[in-house]
C-alpha positions in Angstrom: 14.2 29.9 2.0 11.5 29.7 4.8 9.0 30.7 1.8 9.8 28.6 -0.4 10.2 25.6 2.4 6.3 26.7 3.6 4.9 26.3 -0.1 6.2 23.0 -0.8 5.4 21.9 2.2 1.9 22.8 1.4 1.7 21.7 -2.3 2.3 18.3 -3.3 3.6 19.3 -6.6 5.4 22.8 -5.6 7.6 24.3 -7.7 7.6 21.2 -10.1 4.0 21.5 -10.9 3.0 22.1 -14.7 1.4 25.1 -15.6 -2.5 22.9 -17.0 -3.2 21.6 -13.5 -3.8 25.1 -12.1 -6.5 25.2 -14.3 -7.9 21.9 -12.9 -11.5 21.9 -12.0 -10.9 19.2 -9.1 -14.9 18.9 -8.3 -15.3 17.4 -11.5 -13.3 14.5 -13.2 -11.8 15.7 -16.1 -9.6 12.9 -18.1 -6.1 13.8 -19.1 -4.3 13.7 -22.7 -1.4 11.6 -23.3 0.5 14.8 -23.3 -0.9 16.0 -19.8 0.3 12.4 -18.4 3.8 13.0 -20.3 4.0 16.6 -18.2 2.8 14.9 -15.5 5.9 12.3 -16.0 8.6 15.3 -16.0 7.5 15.7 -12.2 10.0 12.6 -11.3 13.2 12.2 -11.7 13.2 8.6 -13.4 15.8 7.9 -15.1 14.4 8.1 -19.2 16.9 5.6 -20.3 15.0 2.5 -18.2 11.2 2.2 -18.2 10.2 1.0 -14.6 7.3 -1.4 -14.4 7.9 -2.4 -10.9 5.6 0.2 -8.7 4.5 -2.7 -7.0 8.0 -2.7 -5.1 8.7 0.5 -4.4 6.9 4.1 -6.1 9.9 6.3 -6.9 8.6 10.3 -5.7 7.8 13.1 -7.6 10.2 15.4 -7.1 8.1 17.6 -4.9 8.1 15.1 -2.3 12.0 14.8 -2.9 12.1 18.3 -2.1 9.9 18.8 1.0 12.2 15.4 2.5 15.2 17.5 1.9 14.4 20.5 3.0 12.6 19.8 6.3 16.2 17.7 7.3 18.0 20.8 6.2 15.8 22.7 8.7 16.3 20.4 11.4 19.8 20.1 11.0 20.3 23.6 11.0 17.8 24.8 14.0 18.2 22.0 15.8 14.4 22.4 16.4 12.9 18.9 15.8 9.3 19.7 15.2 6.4 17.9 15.5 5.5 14.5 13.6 2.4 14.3 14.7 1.2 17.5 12.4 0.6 15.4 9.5 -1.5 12.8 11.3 -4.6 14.3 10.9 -3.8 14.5 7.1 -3.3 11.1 6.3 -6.2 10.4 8.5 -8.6 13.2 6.3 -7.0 11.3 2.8 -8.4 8.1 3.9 -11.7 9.1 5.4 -11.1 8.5 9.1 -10.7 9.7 12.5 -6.7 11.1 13.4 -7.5 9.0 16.4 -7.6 6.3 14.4 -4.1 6.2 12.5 -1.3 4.9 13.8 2.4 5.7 12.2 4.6 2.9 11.0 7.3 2.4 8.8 5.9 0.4 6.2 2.8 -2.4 6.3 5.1 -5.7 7.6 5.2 -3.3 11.1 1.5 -2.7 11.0 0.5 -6.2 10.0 3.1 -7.3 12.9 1.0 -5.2 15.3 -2.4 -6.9 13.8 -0.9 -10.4 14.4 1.0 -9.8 17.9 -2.4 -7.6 19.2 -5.3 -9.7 17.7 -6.9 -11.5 21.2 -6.6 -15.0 20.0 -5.5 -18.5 21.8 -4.7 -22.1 20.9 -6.9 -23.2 18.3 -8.4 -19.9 17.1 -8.8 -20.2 12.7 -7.1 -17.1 10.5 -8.0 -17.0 7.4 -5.4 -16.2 5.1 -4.3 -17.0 0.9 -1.7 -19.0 0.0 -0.8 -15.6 -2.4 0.8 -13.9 1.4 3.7 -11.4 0.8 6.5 -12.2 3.3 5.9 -9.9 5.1 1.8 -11.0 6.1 2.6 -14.6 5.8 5.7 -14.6 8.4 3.8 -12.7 11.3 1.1 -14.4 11.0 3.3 -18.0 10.7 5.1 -16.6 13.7 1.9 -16.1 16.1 0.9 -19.5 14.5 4.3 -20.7 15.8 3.8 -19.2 19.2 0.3 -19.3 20.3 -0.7 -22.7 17.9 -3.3 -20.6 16.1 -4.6 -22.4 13.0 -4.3 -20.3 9.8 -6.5 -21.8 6.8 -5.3 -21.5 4.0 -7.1 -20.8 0.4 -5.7 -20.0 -3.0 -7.6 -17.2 -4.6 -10.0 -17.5 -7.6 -10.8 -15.1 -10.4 -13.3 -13.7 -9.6 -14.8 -11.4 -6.4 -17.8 -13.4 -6.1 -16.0 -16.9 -6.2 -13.4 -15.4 -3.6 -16.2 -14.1 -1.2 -17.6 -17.5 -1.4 -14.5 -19.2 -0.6 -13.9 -16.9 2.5 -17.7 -17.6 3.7 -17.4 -21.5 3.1 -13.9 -21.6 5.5 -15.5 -20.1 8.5 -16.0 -22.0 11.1 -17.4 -21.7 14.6 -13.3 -21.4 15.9 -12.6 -18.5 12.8 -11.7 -15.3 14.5 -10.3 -13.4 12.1 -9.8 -13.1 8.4 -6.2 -11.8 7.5 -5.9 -11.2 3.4 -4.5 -8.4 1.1 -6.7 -5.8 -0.2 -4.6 -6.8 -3.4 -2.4 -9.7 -3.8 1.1 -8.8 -4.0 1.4 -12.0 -6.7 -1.2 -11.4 -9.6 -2.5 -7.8 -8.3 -6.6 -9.9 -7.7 -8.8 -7.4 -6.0 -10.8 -8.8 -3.1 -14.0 -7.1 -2.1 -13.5 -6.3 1.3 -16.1 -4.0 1.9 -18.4 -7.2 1.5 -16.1 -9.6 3.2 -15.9 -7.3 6.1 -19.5 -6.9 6.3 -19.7 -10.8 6.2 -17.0 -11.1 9.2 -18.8 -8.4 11.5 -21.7 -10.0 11.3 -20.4 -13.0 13.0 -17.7 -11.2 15.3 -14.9 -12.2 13.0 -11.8 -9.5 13.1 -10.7 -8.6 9.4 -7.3 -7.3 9.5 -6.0 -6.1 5.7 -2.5 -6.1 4.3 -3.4 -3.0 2.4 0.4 -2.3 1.1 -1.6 -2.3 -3.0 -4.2 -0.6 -1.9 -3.8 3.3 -0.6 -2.8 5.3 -3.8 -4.3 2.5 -6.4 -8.2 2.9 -5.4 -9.9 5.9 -3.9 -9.6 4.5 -0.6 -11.6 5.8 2.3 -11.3 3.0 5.3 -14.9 4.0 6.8 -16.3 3.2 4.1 -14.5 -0.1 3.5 -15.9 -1.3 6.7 -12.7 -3.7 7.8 -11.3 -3.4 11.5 -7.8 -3.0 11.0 -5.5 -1.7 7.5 -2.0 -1.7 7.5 -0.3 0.3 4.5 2.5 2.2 3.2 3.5 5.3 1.4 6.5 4.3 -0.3 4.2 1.9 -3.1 1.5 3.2 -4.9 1.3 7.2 -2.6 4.7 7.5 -4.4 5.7 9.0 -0.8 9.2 8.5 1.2 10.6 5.2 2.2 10.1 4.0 5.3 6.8 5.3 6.2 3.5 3.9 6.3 0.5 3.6 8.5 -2.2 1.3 10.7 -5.8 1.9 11.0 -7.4 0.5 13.6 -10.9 0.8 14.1 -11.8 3.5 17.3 -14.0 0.5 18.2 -11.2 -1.9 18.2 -8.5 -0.1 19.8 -9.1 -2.0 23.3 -9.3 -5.0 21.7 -6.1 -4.9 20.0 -3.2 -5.1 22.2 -0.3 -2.6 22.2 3.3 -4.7 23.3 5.9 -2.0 21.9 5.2 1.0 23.8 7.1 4.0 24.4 6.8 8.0 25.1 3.4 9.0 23.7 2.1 5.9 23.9 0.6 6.2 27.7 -1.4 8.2 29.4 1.3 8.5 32.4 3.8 6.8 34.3 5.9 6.8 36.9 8.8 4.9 37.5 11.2 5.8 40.6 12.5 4.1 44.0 9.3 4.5 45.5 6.7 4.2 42.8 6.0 2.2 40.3 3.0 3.1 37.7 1.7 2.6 34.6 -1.1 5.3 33.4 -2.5 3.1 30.8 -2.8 3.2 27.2 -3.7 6.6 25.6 -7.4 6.5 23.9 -6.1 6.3 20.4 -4.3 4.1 18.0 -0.9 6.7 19.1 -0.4 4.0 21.5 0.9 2.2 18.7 3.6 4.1 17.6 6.0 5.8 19.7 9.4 7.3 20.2 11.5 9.9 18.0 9.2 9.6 14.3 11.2 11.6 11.5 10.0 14.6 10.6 11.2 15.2 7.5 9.4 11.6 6.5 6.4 12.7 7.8 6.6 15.8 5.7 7.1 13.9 2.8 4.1 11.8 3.3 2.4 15.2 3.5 3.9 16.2 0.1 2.7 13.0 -1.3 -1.0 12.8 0.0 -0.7 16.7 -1.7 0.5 15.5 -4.9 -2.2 13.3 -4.9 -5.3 15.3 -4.8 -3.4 17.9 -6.6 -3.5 15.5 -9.8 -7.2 14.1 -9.1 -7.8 11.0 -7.0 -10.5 10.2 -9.4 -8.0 10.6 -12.5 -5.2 8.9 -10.8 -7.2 6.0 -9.9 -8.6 6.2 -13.6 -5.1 6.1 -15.8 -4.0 3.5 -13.5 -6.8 1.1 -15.1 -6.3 2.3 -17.9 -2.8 1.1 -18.1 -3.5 -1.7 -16.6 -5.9 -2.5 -19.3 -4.1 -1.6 -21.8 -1.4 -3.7 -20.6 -3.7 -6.9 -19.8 -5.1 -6.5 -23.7 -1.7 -6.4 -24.8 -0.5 -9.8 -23.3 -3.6 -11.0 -24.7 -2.4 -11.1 -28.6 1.1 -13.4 -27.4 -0.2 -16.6 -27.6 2.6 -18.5 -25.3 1.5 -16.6 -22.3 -0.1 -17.5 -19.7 -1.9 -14.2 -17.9 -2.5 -15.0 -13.5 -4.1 -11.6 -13.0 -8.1 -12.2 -13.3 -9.4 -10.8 -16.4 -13.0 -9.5 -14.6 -12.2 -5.9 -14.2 -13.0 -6.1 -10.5 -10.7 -7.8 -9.5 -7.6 -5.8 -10.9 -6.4 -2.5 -11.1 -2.7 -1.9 -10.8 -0.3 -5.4 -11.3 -0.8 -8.2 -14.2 1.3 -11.2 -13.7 2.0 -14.1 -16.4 3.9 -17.2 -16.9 5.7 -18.9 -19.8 5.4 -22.7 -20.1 8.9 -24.1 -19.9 11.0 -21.1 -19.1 11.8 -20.1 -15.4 10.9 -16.4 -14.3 14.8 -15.3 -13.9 15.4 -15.9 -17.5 12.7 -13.5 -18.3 13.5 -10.6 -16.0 17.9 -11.0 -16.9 16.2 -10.4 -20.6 14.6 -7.6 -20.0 17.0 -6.3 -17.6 19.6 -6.1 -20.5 17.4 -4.3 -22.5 16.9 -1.5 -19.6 13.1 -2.7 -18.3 12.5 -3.3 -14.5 9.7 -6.3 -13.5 9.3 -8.3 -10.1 9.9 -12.1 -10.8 7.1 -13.8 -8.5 8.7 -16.7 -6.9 5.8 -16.8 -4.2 3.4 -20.0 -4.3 5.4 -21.3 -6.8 4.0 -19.3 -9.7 7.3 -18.9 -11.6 6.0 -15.5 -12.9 6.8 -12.1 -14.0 4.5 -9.1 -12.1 4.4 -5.8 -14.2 3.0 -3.2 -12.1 2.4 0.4 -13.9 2.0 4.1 -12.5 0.8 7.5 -13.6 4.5 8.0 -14.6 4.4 5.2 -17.4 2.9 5.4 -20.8 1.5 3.5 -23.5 4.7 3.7 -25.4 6.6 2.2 -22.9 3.8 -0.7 -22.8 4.2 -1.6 -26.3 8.1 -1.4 -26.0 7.8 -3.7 -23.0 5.9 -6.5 -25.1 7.2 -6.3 -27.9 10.4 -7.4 -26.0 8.0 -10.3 -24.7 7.2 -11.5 -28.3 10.9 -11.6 -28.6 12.3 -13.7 -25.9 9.2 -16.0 -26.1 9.5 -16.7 -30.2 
């Protein structure tokens, strides 16, 4: 058992993996056949009876990751030896290109964009930029610190294109903007922004860019350094096809005294005391730790491992490439049906993983029962009122699934 616990826990794809990727030059980007992807697709446990189109919600796991989750709780449960969580810090910190010092562990993005919001040193009158496109969980912690410190947020619905967004962002700033607060990709219509320029934009003029990056880590070959934004909240349980609740915060080692820890807890100090005759607080340890604290699970942890693994097993470079290349294929495809209308920005920038549409005169939740009875899993988008239906495709989906998928659209909009 302890072998074969130590190998998965090593290999993203363990036992599961198929026998062509061994053969894998990974210093050189080598696209896959259909078939490759279809072996690649008998490394989850998906159903074959539904086709999922709904990444965007929630990435089911390879098995691999399945099996690292379940046997690091058998382990626990049976030594009673905890372990440490911390071990796979410094590999989700190598995957994204930054310091170990600089990740914090959440549960999923709302907690790290929570963190961003609650943290950010800003008073009564101080301008966030944000889009009207906000997922729940970005627009209700930052209405909430609106709510409670009278922040202004300015609010801008995005355009098609990166170089009309970047323009939009640059024309709202004011003398009173302190931070800019947007998704790396919009939960709504999957548009791209370009942050690395936006950021560059914002530290030029001391503006804080804090990113709801919950599209973003497992889409784009994302290293943060280079990126250039202060802050990144993200998740593994999206687009890293990693365990459910457990994601991550990046905050910038430049930043971390800037933004303020309030939930605290054991590892988060540096030392205390507290006893009838003393009464201290050590401060803040020197790394974004101090935002996480208390008992972390281990076996999630492990499976974030096994996902970040699976990952780079496979090819960031090829992942990153079949996921545009089903989006595209997907985005050409709605194309030929006249009654739709397509939200996702056609410039290739500014997508990568989700395209969204509408149909004139029929409401969203009339589309997704339809498909729904015929076995195919969508997000309806009810947010900003765009009455749509978000596909949102993986490196587990295929072209045939695609075509099956609108053809069903010609059918309920003929």
């Amino acid at each position: 058992m302890g072998n074969r616990r130590d190998f998965i826990q090593k290999m993203g794809l363990g036992l599961f993996a198929p026998s062509f990727l061994s053969n894998l030059d990974q210093s050189n980007f080598l696209p896959l056949s259909e078939q490759s992807w279809e072996e690649i697709r008998e490394l989850f446990p998906l159903q074959k009876s539904r086709i999922y189109l709904n990444n965007g919600t929630f990435g089911p796991s390879p098995k691999s990751v399945l099996e690292a989750i379940h046997l690091s709780f058998q382990e626990t449960n049976e030594t009673g030896v905890y372990g440490n969580p911390d071990s796979g810090r410094e590999r989700i910190a190598d995957f994204f290109g930054v310091k170990k010092s600089e990740i914090s562990l959440t549960h999923n993005t709302t907690e790290g964009i929570n963190i961003m919001a609650q943290g950010l040193p800003l008073q009564a009158g101080d301008e966030v930029i944000v889009t009207a496109h906000e997922h729940a969980g970005s627009a209700i912690p930052w209405l909430n610190r609106a709510h409670l410190d009278q922040i202004v947020l300015k609010v801008f619905q995005p355009s098609d294109t990166q170089e009309k967004n970047l323009e939009i962002i640059k024309s709202l700033v004011t003398s009173k903007t302190r931070a800019i607060a947007i998704p790396h990709i919009t939960c709504t219509t999957g548009t791209v922004f370009p942050i690395r320029e936006i950021a560059d934009f914002a530290r030029e003029r001391g503006i804080y860019t804090a990113i709801d990056g919950a599209h973003g880590a497992g889409t784009v070959q994302l290293n943060l350094r280079e990126l250039g934004c202060d802050f990144y909240a993200g998740c593994f349980h999206k687009w890293m096809l990693g365990p459910n609740g457990s994601g991550f915060l990046f905050v910038r080692e430049e930043m971390l005294d800037q933004l303020q820890a309030y939930q605290v807890g054991a590892k988060s100090e540096k030392s205390w005391k507290l006893s009838v005759d003393e009464r201290e607080f050590g401060g803040y340890v020197d790394t974004a730790h101090r935002y996480d604290y208390g008992t972390q699970s281990t076996p999630m942890h492990v499976g974030v491992v096994a996902a970040v693994n699976f990952h780079e097993e496979i090819g960031r470079d090829r992942i990153e490439a079949r996921i545009r290349e089903l989006n595209d294929y997907l985005y050409e495809g709605l194309k030929q049906i006249e009654k739709l209308e397509i939200l996702t920005p056609e410039e290739r920038e500014s997508r990568i993983c989700v395209v969204s549409f509408r149909v004139p005169r029929m409401d969203y939740r009339e589309i997704a029962s339809a498909l729904s009875q015929k076995q195919i899993r969508i997000r309806g988008v009810h947010e900003a009122n765009l009455n749509a239906i978000r596909v949102s495709t993986h490196i587990y989906n295929s072209k045939a699934e695609i075509d099956f998928f609108l053809n069903e659209i010609k059918r309920i909009t003929s």
